[in-house]
C-alpha positions in Angstrom: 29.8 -46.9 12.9 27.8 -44.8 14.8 26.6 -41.4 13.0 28.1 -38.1 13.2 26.5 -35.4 15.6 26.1 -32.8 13.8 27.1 -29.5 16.2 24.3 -26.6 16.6 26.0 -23.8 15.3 25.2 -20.3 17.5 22.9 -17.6 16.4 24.7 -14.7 14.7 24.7 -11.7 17.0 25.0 -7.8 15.7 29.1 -7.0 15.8 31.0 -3.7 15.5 32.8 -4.6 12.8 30.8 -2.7 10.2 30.7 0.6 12.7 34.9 -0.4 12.5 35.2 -0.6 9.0 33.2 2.0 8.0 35.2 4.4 10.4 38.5 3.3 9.2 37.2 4.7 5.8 36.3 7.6 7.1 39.5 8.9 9.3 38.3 7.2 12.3 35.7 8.9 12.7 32.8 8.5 15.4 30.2 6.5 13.8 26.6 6.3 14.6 24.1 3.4 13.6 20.1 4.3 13.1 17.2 2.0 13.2 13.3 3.1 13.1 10.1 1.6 14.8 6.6 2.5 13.5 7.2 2.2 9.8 3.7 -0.1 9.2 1.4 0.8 12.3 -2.1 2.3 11.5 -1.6 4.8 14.2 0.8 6.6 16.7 4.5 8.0 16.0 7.3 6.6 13.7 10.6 6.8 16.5 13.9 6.8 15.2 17.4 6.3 17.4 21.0 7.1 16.3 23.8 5.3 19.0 27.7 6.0 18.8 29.5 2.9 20.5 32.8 3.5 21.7 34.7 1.4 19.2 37.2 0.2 22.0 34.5 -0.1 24.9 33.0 -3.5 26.4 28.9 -3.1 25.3 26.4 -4.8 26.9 25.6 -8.5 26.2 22.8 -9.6 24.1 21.9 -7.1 21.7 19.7 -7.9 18.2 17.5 -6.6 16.1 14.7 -5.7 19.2 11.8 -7.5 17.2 14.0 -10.9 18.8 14.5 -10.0 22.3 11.6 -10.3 24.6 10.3 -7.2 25.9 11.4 -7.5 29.5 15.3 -8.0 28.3 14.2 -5.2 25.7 13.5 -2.7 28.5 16.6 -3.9 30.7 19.0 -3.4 27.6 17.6 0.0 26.9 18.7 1.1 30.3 22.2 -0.2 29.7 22.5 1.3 26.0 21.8 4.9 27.6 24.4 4.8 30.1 27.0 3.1 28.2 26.4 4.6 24.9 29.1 7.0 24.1 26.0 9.3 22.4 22.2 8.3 21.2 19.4 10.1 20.4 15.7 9.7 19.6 13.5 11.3 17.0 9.8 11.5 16.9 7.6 11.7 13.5 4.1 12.1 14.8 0.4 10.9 12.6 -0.1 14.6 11.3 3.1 14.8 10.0 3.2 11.5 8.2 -0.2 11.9 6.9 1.8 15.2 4.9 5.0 13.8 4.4 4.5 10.2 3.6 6.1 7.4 5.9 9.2 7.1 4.3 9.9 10.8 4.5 8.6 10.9 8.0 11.1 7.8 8.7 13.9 10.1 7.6 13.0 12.9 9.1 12.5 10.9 12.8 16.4 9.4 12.1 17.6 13.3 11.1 15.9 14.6 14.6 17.9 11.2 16.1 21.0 12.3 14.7 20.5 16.0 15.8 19.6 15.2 19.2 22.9 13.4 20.0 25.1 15.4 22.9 28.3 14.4 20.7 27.9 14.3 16.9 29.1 11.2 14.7 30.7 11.6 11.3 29.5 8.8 9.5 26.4 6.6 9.6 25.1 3.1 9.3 21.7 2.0 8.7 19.3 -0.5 8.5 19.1 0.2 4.4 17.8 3.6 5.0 19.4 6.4 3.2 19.3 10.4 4.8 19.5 12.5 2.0 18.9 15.6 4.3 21.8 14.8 6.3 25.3 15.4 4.8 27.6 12.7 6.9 29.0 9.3 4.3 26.2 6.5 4.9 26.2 3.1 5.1 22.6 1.5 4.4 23.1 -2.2 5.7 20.4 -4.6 4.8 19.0 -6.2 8.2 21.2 -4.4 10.0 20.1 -4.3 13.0 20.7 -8.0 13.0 24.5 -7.4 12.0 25.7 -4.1 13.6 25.8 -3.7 17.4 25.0 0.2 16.9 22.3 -0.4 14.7 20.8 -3.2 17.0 21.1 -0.4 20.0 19.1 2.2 18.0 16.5 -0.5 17.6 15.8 -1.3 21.1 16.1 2.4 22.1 13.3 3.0 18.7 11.2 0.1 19.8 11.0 0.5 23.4 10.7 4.5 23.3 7.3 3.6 20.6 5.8 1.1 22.8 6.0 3.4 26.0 4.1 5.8 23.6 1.3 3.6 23.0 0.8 2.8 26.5 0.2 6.2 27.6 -1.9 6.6 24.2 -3.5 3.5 25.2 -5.3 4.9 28.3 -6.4 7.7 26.3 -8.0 5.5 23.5 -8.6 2.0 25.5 -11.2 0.8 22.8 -8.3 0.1 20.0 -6.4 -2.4 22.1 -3.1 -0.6 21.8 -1.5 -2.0 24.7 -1.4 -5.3 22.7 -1.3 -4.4 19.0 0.9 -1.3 19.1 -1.5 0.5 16.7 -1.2 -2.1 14.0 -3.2 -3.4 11.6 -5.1 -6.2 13.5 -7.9 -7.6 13.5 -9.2 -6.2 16.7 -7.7 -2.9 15.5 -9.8 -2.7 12.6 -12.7 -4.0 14.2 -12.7 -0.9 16.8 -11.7 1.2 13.9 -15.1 0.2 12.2 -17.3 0.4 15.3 -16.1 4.1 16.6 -13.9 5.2 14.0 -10.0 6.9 13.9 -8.7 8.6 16.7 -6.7 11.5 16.4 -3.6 9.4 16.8 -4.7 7.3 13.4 -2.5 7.9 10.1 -5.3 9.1 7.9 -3.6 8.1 4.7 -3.1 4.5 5.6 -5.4 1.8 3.9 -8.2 0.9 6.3 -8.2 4.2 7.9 -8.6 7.1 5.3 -12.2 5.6 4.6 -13.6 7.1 7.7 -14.3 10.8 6.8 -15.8 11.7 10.3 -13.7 14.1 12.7 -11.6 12.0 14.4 -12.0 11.3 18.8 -10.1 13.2 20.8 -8.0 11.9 23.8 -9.8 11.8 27.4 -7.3 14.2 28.4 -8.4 16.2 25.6 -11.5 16.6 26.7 -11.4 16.9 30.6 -8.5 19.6 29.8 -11.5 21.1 27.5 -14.4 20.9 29.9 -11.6 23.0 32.7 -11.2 25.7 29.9 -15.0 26.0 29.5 -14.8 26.4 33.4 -12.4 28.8 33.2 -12.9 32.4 34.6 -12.0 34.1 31.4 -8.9 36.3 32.8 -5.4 36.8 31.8 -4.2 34.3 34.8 -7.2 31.9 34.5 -5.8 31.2 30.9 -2.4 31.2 32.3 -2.8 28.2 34.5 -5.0 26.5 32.0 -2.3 26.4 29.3 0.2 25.3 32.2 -1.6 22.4 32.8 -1.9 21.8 29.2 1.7 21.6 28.5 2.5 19.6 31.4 0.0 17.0 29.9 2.0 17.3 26.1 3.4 13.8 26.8 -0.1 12.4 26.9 -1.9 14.2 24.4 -1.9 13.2 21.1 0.2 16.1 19.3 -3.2 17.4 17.0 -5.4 17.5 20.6 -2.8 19.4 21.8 -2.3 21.8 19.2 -6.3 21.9 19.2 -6.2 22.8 23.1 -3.6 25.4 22.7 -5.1 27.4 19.7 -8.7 27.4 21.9 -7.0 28.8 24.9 -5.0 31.6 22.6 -8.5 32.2 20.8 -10.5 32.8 24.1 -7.7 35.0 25.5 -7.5 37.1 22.5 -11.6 37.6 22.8 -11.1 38.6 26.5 -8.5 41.3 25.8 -10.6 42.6 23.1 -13.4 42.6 25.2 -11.6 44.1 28.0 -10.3 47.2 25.7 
């Protein structure tokens, strides 16, 4: 007799029943699911994203925990979760404030800016076993949920691909720390460039490996070619102007400390004109 085949069974995939459930619970309410990316790096942001599915709605095939989906399908998906989501947001928890808050506040803090960005606001949450005490909605923490709740597994990719889109652009303003690849964890080739030029401005200073380096941390390239115009700068009220223009249109590649650093010399070197002008 020959032997039995045994069948492959097919990978679980993320559903909507917990978002279901959980709004049945809740009056059927709108429900959003948050995931976080960033929790363990050495450097750069932790991201947070809240998503509201429409219960009732077709969502788009092959969503997961992002840390299973190739980056390519990651970035296609992301697409499709903005325009089909009924709602999402994205928060942003930058080095500085982590080094003050500590990562797991900073991670709540990234999933409450998530929550508040959202055009349409939910009335309940799941999570991937995070709780929000700052935000007063009935939560769900799901352990791995981002491999069993569709809205969860959205947040995910929307976290995960919004972080590594960061780290590019921060990448070509540190190339030396190998970004692009390691995402500003702790690798070997991270650690090695930390040890040979030291953290960057973008480093968590608190993190083991990195608060051992008491040196002022490198600026950004933008940092300083925006810093070498200033010091070019005719010192007049619409010389500064155009200088702090420029500045803000380069906020989405300067690490958040450069430019606050930027910002406070420009308001500095004004104030000294106008005094000297009196």
């Amino acid at each position: 007799m020959a032997p039995r085949v045994k069948k492959a069974t097919a990978a679980k995939r993320p559903t909507i029943r917990p978002e279901r459930d959980w709004s049945s619970q809740h009056g059927n309410c709108l429900v959003a699911g948050i995931d976080e990316a960033g929790r363990g790096p050495l450097a750069g942001p932790v991201v947070a994203a809240a998503v509201i599915w429409d219960l009732e709605a077709k969502r788009p095939s092959g969503l997961n925990d992002s840390k299973k989906i190739p980056a390519a399908t990651r970035e296609k998906l992301y697409d499709q979760i903005q325009r089909r989501a009924l709602a999402w947001g994205v928060g942003i928890c930058h080095s500085h404030e982590i080094d003050v808050m500590n990562i797991l506040e900073a991670t709540r803090e990234a999933a409450r800016r998530a929550v508040e960005m959202m055009a349409t606001q939910p009335g309940a949450l799941v999570t991937d076993a995070l709780t929000l005490p700052s935000v007063p909605l009935p939560q769900l923490p799901i352990i791995k949920g981002d491999s069993k709740s569709s809205s969860i597994a959205a947040a995910s990719i929307l976290a995960k691909v919004t972080r590594d889109r960061m780290m590019d652009r921060y990448h070509e303003e540190f190339p030396l720390y190998g970004w692009d690849r390691n995402r500003g964890y702790a690798t070997a080739d991270h650690y090695e460039a930390l040890e040979k030029y030291g953290p960057t401005s973008l480093h968590r200073m608190t993190f083991n490996g990195v608060g051992f380096f008491s040196q002022e941390p490198l600026r950004s390239q933008c940092f300083h070619r925006l810093m070498k115009l200033l010091d070019a700068t005719a010192p007049t009220p619409d010389a500064y102007a155009a200088i702090r223009s420029q500045v803000e249109d380069s906020r989405d590649t300067l690490p958040p400390l450069d430019f606050e650093v930027l910002m406070q010399a420009i308001a500095e070197r004004a104030e000294r004109f106008l005094q000297s002008a009196r």
